[in-house]
N, C-alpha and C positions, 0 to 999 in steps of 0.2 A: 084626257083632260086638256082644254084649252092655258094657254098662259093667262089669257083673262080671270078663268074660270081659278087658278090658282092663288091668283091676286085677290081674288074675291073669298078666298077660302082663309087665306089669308089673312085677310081683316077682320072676318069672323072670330078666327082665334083668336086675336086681340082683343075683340071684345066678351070672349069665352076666356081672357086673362091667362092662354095659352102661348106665355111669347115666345117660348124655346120652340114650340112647335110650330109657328107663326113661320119664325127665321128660318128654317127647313122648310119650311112650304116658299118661301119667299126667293132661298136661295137656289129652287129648283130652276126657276126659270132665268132664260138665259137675256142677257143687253141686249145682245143685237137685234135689229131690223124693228125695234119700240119705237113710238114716238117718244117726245119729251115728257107729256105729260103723264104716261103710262108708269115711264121711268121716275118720276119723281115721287108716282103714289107709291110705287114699290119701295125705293128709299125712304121714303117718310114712315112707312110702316115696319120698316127694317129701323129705323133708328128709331122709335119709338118702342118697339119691341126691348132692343141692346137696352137701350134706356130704361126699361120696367126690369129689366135682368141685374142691371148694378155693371153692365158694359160700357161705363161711361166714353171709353175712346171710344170703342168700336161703334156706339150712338154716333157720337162726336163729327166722323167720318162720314156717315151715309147723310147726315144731317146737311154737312157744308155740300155733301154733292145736290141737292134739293135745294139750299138756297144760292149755290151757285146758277142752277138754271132757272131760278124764280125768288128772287130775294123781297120779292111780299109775300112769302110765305111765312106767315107770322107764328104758325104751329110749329114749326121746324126752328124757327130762332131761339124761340124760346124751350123748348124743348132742348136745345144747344146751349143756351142758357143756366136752365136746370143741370143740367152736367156737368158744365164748369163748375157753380157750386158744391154739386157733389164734392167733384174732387179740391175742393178750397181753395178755386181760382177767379179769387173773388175778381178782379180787380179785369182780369180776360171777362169774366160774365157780365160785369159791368162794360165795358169797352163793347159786346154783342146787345145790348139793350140798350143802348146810348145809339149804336151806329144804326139798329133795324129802326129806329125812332127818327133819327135823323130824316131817314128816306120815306115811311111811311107810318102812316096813323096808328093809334093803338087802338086794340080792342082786347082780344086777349093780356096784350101787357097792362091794360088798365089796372087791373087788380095786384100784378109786381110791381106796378107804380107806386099805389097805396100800400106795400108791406114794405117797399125803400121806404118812403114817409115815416110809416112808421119806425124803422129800423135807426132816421136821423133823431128824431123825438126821445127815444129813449135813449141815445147815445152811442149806439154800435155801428155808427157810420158818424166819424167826424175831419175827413178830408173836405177842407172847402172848396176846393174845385169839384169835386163829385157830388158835394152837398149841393152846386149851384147848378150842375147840368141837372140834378133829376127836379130839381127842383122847375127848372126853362122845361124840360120835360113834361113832367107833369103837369103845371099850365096850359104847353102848347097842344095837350091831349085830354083838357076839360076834366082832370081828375083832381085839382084845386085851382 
């Protein structure tokens, strides 16, 4: 079996809700002599996998290595994202959806835009400096 062909078996399991087995299929294949692009779907799949496991570091990790070689990858932010809240890191999850915003448009965050909103509305976010970034935020990404 190709390395390709792994990666592609791979994804399957994920979408087969197979993430432990996903990450064994994933971590067969070896870095070297990939491209980047090749290397980022494997990480993205590996930190989405950790991520569906409740591995929030080990997500965490394969994550920054994905958006360190492509930081409009907006499924990897946020997904890095989601993990910080897991683990009640509000304020770091805040600081990675503020900063992937800064650089590039939302799409996927559109709709964590609208549950920050909501979250200022009912009360459970009342720093006003963070009140006023997602606020320029969600403005500047046509979600109010």
């Amino acid at each position: 079996m190709t390395d390709k062909e792994r990666l592609i078996e791979g994804k399957a399991l994920i979408d087969n809700l197979q993430f432990g087995e996903s990450i064994n299929k994933l971590l067969s294949i070896p870095n070297n002599g990939k491209s980047a692009k090749f290397l980022e779907l494997k990480n993205l799949f590996m930190g989405n996998s950790y991520y569906n496991i409740g591995e929030y570091f080990m997500a965490i990790q394969m994550l920054e290595k994905v958006i360190k070689s492509n930081n409009k990858n907006e499924l990897a932010s946020q997904l890095k994202y989601l993990c910080l809240v897991h683990l009640k890191k509000y304020n770091l999850a805040l600081i990675e959806i503020m900063g992937f915003l800064k650089r590039n448009p939302a799409d996927l965050y559109k709709a964590t835009l609208e549950e920050l909103l909501h979250e200022i509305k009912i009360g459970n976010i009342t720093d006003a400096d963070i009140i006023d970034g997602i606020h320029f935020l969600a403005i500047e990404n046509n979600v109010i």
